[in-house]
C-alpha positions in Angstrom: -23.2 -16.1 -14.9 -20.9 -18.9 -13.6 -21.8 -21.9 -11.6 -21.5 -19.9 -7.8 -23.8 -17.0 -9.4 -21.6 -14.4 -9.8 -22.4 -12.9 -12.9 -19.1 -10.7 -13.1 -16.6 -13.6 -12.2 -16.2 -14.0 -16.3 -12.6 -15.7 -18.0 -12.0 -11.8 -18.2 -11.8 -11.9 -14.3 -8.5 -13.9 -13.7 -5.5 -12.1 -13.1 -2.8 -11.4 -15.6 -0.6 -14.3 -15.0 2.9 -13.3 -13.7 6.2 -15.4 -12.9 5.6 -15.6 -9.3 2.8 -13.7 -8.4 4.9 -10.4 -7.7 6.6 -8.7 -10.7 4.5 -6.6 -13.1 3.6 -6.0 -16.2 5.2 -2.2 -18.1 2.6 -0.7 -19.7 3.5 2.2 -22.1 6.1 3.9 -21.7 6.3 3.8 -18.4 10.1 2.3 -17.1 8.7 -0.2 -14.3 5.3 -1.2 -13.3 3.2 1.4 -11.8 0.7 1.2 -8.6 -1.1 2.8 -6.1 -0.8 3.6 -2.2 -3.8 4.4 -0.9 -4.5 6.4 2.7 -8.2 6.8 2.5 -8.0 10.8 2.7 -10.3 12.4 4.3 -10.7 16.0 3.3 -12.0 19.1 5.6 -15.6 19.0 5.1 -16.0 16.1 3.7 -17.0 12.7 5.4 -14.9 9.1 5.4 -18.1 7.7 3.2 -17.0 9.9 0.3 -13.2 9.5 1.0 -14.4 5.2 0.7 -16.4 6.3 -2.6 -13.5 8.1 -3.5 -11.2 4.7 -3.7 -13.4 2.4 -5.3 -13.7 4.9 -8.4 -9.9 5.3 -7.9 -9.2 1.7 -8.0 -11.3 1.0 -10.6 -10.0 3.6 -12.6 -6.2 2.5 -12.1 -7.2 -1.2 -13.0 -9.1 -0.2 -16.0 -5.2 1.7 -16.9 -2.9 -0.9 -16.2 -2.0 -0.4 -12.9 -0.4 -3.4 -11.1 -1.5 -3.4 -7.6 -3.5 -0.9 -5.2 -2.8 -1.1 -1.3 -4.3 0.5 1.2 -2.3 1.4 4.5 -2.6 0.6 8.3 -3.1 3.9 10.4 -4.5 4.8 13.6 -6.5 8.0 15.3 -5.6 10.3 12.6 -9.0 12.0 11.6 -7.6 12.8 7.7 -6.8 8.9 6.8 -9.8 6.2 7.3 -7.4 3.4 6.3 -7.2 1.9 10.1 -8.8 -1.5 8.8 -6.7 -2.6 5.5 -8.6 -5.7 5.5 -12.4 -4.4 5.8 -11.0 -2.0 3.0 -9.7 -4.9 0.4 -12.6 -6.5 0.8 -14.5 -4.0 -0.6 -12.4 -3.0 -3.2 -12.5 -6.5 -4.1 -16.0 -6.5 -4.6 -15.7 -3.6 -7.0 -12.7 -5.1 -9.3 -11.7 -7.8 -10.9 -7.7 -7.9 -11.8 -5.8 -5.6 -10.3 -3.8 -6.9 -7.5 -5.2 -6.0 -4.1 -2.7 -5.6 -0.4 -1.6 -4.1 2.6 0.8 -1.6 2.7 1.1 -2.8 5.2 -1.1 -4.3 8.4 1.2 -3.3 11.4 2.3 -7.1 12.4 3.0 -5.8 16.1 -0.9 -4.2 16.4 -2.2 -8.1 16.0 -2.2 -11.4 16.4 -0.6 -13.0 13.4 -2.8 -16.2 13.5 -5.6 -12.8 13.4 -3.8 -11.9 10.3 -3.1 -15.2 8.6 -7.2 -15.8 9.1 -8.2 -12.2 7.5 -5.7 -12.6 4.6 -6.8 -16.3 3.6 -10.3 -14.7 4.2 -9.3 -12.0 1.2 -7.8 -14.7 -0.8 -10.6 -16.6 -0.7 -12.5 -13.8 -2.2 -10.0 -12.5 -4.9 -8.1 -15.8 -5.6 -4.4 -14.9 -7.0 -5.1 -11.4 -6.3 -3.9 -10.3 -2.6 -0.5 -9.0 -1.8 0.1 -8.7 2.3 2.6 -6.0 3.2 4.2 -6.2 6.3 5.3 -3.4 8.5 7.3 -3.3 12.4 6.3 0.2 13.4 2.9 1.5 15.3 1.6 3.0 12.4 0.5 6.0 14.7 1.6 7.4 18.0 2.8 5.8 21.3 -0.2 5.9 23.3 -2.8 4.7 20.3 -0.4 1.7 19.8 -0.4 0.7 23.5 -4.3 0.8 23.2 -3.4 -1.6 20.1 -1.0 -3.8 21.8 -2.3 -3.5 25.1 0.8 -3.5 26.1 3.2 -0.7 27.6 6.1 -1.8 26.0 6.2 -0.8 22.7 10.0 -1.7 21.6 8.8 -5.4 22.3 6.8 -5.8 19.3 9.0 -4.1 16.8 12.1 -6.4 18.3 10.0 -9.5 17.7 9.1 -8.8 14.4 11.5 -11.6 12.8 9.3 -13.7 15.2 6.3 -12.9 14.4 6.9 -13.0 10.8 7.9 -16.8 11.1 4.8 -17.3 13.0 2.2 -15.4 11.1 4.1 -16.9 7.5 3.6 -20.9 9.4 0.4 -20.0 9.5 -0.3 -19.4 6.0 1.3 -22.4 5.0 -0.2 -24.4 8.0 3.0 -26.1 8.4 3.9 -26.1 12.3 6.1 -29.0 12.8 4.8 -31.7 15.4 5.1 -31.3 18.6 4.8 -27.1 18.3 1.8 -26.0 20.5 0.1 -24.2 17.3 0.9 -27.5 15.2 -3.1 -28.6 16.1 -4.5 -24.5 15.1 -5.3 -23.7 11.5 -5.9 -20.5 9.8 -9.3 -21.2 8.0 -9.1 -20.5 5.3 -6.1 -22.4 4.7 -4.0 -25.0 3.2 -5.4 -27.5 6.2 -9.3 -27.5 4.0 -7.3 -29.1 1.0 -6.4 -32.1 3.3 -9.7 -32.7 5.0 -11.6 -35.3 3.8 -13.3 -33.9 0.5 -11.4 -30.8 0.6 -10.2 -28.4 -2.5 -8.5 -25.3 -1.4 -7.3 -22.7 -3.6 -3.2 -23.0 -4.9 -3.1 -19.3 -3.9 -1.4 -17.6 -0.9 -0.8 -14.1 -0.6 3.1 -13.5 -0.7 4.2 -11.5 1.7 6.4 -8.2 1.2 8.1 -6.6 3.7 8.2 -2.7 4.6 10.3 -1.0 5.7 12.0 3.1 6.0 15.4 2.2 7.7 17.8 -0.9 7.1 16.1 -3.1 9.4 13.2 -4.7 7.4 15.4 -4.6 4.3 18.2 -6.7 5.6 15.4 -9.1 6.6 13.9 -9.1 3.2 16.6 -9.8 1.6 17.9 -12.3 3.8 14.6 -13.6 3.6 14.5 -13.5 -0.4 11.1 -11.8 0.4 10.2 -9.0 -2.4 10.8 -5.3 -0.4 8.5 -2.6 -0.2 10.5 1.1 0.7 8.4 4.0 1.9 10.8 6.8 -0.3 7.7 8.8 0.2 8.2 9.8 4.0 11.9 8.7 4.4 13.5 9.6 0.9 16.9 10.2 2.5 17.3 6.4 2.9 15.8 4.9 -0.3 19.2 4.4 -1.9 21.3 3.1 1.0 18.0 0.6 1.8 17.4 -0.6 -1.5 21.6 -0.9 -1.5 21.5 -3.6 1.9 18.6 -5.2 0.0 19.8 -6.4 -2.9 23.3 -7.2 -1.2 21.4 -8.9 1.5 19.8 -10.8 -0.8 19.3 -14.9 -0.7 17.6 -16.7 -3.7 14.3 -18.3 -2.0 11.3 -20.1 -2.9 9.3 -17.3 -3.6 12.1 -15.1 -5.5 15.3 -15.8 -7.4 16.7 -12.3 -7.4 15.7 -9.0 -6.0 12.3 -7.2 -6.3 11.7 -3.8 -5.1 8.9 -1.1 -5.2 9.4 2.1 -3.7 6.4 4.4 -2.4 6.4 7.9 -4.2 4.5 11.0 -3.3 3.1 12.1 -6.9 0.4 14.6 -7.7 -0.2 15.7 -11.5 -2.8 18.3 -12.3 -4.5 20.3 -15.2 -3.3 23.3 -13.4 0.4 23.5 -12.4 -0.6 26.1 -9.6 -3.5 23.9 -8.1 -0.7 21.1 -7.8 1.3 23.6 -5.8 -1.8 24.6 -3.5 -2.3 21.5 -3.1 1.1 20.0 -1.9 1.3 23.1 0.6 -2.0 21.7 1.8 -0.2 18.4 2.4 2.7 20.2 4.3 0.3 22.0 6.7 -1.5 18.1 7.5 2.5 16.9 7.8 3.4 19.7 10.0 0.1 19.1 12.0 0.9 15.3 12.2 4.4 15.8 13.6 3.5 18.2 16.2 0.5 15.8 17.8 -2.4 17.6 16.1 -3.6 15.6 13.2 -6.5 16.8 11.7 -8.8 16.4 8.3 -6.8 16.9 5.0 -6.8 21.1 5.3 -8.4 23.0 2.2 -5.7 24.7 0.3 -7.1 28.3 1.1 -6.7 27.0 4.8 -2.8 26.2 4.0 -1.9 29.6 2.2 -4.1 31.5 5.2 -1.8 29.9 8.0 1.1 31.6 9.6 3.4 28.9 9.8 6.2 29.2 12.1 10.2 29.2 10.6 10.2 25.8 12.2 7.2 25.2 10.0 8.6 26.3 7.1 11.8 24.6 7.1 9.7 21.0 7.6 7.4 21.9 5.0 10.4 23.2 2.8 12.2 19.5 3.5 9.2 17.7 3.1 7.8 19.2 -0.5 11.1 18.5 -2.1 10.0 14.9 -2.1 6.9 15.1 -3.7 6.6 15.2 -7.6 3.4 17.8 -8.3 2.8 20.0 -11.1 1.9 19.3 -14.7 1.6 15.4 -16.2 4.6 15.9 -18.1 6.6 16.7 -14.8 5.0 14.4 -13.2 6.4 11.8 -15.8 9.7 13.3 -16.0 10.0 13.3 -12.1 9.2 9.8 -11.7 11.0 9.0 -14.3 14.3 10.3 -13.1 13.6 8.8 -9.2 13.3 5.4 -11.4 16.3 5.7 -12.6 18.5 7.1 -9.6 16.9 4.4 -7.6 16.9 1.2 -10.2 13.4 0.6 -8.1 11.4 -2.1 -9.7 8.0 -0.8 -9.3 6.8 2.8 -8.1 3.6 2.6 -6.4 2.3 6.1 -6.2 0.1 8.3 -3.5 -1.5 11.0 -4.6 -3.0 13.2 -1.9 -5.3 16.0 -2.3 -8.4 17.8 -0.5 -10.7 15.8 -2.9 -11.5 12.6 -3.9 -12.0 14.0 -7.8 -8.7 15.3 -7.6 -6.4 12.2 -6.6 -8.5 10.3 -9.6 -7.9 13.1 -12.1 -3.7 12.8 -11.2 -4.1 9.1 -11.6 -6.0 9.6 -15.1 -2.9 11.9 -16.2 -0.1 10.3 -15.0 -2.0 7.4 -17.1 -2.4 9.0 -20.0 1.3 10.5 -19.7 2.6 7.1 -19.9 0.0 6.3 -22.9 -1.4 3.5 -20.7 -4.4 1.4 -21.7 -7.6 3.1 -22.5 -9.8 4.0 -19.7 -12.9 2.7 -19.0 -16.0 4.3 -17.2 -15.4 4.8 -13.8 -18.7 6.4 -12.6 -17.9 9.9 -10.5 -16.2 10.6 -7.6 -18.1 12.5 -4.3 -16.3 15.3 -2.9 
């Protein structure tokens, strides 16, 4: 038991040191450092307590294999995904691990106030020091009218334009470093840099680095410019992975925080015992895309549900499209498939999202995919619900 009574905060606690808080560590054979995106599924008949259970055995299990980092995404009023509060979230996966990197992929910057942000994030730090990534994204993450509840604003193009602004303000913030005279140079985001000057004061030398997201050009010319580390959402915009990870690294200015280009890229991936289940599956995931993009999200459907629907030509052109980007069936091709998007993409990092009905089933493809890359032994995890 250390000094503050925490008898799990042992020397095998601290973080695997890294250059600059961002690159990871290959494990295996795997060709790049491998992570997780996590939505916080929540299956048809099944509740958003187990989905929660579901994460912390998920994110236990991945740190106990290697895995460098596990964010949680930023989404509103859709009844399948109970990620809408990243930071409530990270907090309690925090409590349940002790290395693996911990982020946002990504809080919404335009949904809040950053000095809101700066205080949640140096909040998380203070919790999991060296261990808290914040990913930064410009859109709603949900549909007009939820994001003017958000904002509450009616303009919604306002927020996304300010981004840059925001960014600056939010990333002042964290380094409590408004010059004098600003009106925000007196406000502090506690915790912060400002405790280490009070008198008596010892803050932590951490700050989360931010990462910016991004599914068009716009936030990758900014990350680069920026010589912020980018994060690419391939798994819902795979059309523009190459030509945005092209403007990022020719955008790219040497800064404080990088010397050269970093880039992760977010990959739909679903391995299975069962090379059929993987297919149910995925045409589960189509039907919950399809229901999404018409204005009717719902729970994650049951595959039975999927192969019972009648879906429309229109349908079956979107889900068509849209399963073509997801790598599902055995471990091997699981392996193989991310192993040839690595490669076409020169991605840095894949950080992987496995959905499914059940909780069981998104640890089980995270176990193979593990053990298809002959990563670290894993350790006991407990079980999943649902």
């Amino acid at each position: 038991m250390t000094a503050d009574g925490n008898p799990e905060a042992t020397a095998d606690a601290t973080p695997e040191a890294t250059a600059d808080g961002i690159r990871g560590e290959t494990r295996g054979t795997a060709p790049v450092p491998l992570s997780v995106l996590d939505l916080v599924t929540v299956g048809s008949g099944h509740t958003a307590t187990e989905a929660l259970r579901a994460s912390v055995a998920i994110s236990r299990l991945t740190e106990s294999r290697g895995f460098h980092r596990y964010w949680v995404a930023e989404h509103h009023s859709m009844p399948g995904v109970a990620s809408s509060s990243p930071a409530v979230i990270l907090a309690h996966l925090a409590a349940h691990t002790q290395r693996i990197r911990l982020g946002s992929g990504g809080v919404m910057l335009p949904n809040h106030a950053p000095l809101v942000i700066a205080e949640q994030f140096g909040t998380l730090e203070a919790m999991a020091p060296g261990r808290i990534d914040l990913g930064l994204g410009r859109a709603p993450g949900t549909d007009g009218a939820t994001a003017a509840a958000l904002r509450r604003a009616e303009r919604l193009n306002e927020g996304a334009d300010d981004f840059p602004q925001q960014l600056a303000e939010l990333t002042r913030f964290l380094d409590d470093d408004f010059p004098d005279g600003h009106p925000y140079s007196r406000i502090h985001a506690i915790p912060g840099p400002v405790q280490s000057t009070s008198p008596g004061g010892v803050q932590s030398p951490h700050r989360p680095p931010i990462w910016l997201l991004g599914s068009s050009g716009f936030s990758a010319r900014l990350a680069g410019v920026l010589g912020l580390p980018f994060a690419f959402a391939h798994h819902f915009s795979a059309q523009n992975t190459v030509p945005a990870l092209d403007l990022y690294r020719q955008s790219f200015q040497p800064s404080a925080v990088l010397d050269a280009p970093y880039a992760l890229i977010g990959v739909s991936a679903l391995a299975t015992d069962d090379e059929n289940e993987a297919r149910r599956q995925v045409l589960a995931m189509g039907l919950n895309m399809a229901r999404l993009r018409s204005g009717r999200p719902g729970l994650f459907p049951t595959p039975e549900e999927a192969e019972a629907y009648e879906f429309s030509p229109m349908e079956r052109e979107f889900i068509s499209s849209w399963m073509s980007n997801i790598i599902h069936g055995s471990a091997d091709e699981v392996r193989t498939g991310l192993d040839d998007l690595q490669k076409r993409t020169g991605a840095d990092e894949l950080m992987l999202v496995s959905h499914a009905h059940r909780g069981d089933m998104r640890l089980r493809s995270y176990e193979l995919i593990a053990d298809a890359y002959g990563l670290p032994t894993v350790a006991s995890t407990g079980t999943v619900a649902g």
